[in-house]
RODO-965026 format. One line per 4 residues: number of its first residue (from 0); their letters; for each residue y, z, x of C-alpha. Coordinates in steps of 0.25 Angstrom, whole numbers, plus 5000, padded with zeros to 4 digits. Example, Ala and Ser with C-alpha at 12.3 -4.5 7.8 and 13.67 -1.06 7.14 Angstrom:
BEGIN
0 = as = 4982 5031 5049; 4996 5029 5055
//
This chain:
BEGIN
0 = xxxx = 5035 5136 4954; 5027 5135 4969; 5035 5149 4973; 5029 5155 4959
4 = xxxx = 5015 5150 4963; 5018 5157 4976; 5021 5170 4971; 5009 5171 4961
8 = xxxx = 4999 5167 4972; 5006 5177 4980; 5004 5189 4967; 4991 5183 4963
12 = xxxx = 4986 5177 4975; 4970 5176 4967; 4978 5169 4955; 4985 5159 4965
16 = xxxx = 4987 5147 4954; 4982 5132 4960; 4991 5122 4969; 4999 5114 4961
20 = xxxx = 4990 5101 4960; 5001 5091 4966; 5001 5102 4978; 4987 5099 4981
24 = xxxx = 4987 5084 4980; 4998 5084 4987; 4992 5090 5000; 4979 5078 5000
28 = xxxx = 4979 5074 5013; 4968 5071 5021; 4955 5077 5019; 4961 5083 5007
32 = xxxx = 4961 5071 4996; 4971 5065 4987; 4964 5067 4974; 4968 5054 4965
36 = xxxx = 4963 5055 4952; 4947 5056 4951; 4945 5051 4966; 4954 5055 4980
40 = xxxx = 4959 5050 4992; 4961 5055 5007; 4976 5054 5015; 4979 5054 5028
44 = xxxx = 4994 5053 5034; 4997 5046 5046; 5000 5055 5058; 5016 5058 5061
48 = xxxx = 5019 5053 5047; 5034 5056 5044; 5032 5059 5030; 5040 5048 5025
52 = xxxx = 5037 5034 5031; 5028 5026 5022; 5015 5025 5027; 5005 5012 5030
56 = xxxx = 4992 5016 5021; 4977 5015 5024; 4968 5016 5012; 4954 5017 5019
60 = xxxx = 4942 5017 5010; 4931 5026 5014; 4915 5021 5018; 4904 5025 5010
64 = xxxx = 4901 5039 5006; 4914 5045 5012; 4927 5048 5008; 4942 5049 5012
68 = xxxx = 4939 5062 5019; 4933 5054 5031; 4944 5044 5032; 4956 5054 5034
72 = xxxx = 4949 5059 5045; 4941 5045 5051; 4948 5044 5066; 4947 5026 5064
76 = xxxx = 4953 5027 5050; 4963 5040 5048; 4964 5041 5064; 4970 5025 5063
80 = xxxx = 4978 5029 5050; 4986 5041 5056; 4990 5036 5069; 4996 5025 5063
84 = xxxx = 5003 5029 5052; 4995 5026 5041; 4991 5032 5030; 4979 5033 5027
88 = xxxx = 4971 5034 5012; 4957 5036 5010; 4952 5035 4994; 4939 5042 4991
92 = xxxx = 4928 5034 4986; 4922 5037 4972; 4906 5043 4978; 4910 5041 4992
96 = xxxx = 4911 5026 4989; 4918 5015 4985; 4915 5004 4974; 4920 4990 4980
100 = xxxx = 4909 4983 4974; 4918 4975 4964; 4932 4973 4960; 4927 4982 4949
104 = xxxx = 4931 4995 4955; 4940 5008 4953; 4940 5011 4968; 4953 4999 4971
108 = xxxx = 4962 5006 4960; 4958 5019 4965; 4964 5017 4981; 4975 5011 4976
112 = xxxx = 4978 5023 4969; 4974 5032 4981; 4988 5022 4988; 4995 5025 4975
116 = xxxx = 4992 5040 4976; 4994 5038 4991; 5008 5033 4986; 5012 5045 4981
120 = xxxx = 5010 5055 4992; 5014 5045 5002; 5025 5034 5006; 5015 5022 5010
124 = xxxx = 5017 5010 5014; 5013 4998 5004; 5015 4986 5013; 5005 4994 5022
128 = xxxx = 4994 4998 5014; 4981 4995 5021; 4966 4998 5015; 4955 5001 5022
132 = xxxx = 4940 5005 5023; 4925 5006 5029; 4914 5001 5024; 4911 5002 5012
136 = xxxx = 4925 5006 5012; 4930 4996 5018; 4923 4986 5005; 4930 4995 4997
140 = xxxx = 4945 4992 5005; 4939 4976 5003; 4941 4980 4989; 4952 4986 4988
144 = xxxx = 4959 4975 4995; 4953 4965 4986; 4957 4971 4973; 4969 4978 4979
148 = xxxx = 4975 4972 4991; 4987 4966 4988; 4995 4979 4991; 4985 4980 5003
152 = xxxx = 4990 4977 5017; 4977 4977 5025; 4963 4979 5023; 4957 4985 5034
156 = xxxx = 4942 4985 5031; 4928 4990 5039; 4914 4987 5039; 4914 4983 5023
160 = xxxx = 4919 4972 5014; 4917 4964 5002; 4910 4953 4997; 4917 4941 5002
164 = xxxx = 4915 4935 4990; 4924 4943 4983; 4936 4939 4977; 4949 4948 4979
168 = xxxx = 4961 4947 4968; 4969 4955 4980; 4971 4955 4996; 4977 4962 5005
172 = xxxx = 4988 4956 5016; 4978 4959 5026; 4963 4960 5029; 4955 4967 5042
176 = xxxx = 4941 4970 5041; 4931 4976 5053; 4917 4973 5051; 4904 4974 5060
180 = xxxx = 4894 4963 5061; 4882 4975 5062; 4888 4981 5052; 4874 4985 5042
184 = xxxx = 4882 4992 5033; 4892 4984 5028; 4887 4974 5031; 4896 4962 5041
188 = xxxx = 4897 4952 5030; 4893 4938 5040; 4898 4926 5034; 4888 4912 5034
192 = xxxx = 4884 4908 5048; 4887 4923 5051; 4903 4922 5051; 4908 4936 5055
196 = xxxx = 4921 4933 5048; 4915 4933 5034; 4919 4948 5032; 4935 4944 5028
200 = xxxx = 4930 4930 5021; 4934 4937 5007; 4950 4940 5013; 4950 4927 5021
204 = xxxx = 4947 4920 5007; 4958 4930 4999; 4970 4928 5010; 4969 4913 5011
208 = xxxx = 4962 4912 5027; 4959 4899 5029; 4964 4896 5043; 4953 4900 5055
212 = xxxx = 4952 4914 5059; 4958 4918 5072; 4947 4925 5080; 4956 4935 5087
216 = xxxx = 4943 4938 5098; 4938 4952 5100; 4946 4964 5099; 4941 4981 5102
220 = xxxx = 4948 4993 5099; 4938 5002 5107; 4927 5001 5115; 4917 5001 5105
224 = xxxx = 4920 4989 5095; 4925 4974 5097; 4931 4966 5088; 4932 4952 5085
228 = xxxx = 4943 4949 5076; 4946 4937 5066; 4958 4935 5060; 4964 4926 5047
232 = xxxx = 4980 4926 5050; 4982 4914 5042; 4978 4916 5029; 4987 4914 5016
236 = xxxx = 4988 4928 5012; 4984 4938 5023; 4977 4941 5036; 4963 4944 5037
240 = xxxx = 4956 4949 5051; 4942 4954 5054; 4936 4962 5065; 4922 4961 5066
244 = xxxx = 4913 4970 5077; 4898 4971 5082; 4895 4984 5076; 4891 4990 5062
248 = xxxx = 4897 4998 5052; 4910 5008 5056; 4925 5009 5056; 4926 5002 5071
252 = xxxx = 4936 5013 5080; 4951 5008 5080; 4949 4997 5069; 4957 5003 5059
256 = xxxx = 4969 5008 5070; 4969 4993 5075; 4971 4988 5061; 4981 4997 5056
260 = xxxx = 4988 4996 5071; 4990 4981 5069; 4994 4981 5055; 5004 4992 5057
264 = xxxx = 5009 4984 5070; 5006 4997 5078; 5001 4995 5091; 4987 4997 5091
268 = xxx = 4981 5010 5098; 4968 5017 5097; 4965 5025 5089
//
């Protein structure tokens, strides 16, 4: 068949018959999406991949009004991703945006289709799929998690969370959020008496954290951002940390690559 489509394209090369379909859903990659039904998503592989070794997964929701086409190419998410092994997905929101408003939302079943889909063209890694997300992407990863996050190793979250008053029928193994205290767009959720640890409340209450934090003291990657991290490591059903910063609203250099170096028991580099 493929040598007779040669030959007519060869003899009537302005009648050249379309590419096979699977052919060209095959080749997504990148910047080129993976159509999926009515919607798409963005892939990147890791770099050096051998081709056969499954591979640790990164779903990583977008921020408002943009789409998997940035991710791909974003130095603190996909520059993380591919150094590491990773690799990374990145869903395209319905109008550039994300409905994680309520439990009552098609976006959850549609990135776990885009793994599913994923699934298919890949040989991943289900005890390390990890979901991420910025803004309003990262309330988006939130709730994904809570409706989803059974399968989900890690949460890795940015500038953007949920109501903690929400109750989540799932959870994942793992939570780690990054949050600004000038943040003005999403804004730092304080709690009463202006408790900065008030952010991971709702994960705190889901994985059972009743012991006292651990305050782990500050922490930097770079020269431009310090962190102070807070930890729960003796909780019933998971681990919850939070890193909290003086700045506003942005995907803080290295965060990503740190998180993704200590869960994958890598040692940690920059970037």
């Amino acid at each position: 068949m493929r040598y007779l489509l040669v030959l007519f394209a060869l003899l009537f090369p302005g009648l050249a018959p379309a590419a096979e379909p699977e052919a060209e859903t095959a080749r997504c990659h990148a910047e080129i999406p993976c159509p999926l039904g009515d919607r798409s998503y963005h892939v990147k592989e890791p770099d050096d991949w051998d081709g056969t070794s499954p591979l640790p997964v990164l779903l990583h929701f977008h921020g408002w009004m943009r789409q998997g086409t940035l991710i791909v190419k974003h130095g603190r998410i996909s520059g993380a991703t591919r150094r590491r092994g990773v690799l990374l997905l990145a869903p395209n929101g319905a109008g550039k945006t994300w409905d994680f408003w309520t439990s009552d939302t098609d976006d959850v079943d549609f990135a776990a289709a885009v793994i599913e889909d994923a699934a298919k063209r890949y040989p991943i890694d289900r005890s390390r799929i990890y979901v991420s997300g910025y803004s309003y992407g990262s309330a988006m990863a939130w709730r994904y998690a809570c409706e989803n996050g059974n399968g989900v190793a890690a949460l890795l979250a940015i500038s953007g969370t949920l109501r903690q008053s929400e109750t989540c029928p799932a959870a994942p193994r793992e939570i780690r959020h990054v949050h600004g205290t000038s943040d003005n767009v999403m804004d730092f959720p304080f709690g009463p008496g202006g408790d900065t640890t008030y952010p991971v409340k709702l994960w705190r209450d889901r994985l059972g954290c009743d012991g006292p934090p651990r305050d782990l003291g500050p922490w930097d990657i770079t020269r431009h951002d310090t962190f102070k991290r807070t930890q729960w490591r003796d909780c019933a059903d998971g681990q919850v940390t939070l890193d909290v910063h003086k700045r506003g609203h942005f995907i803080p250099r290295g965060w990503i690559a740190r998180q993704l170096d200590e869960l994958l028991d890598l040692p940690v580099a920059y970037p």
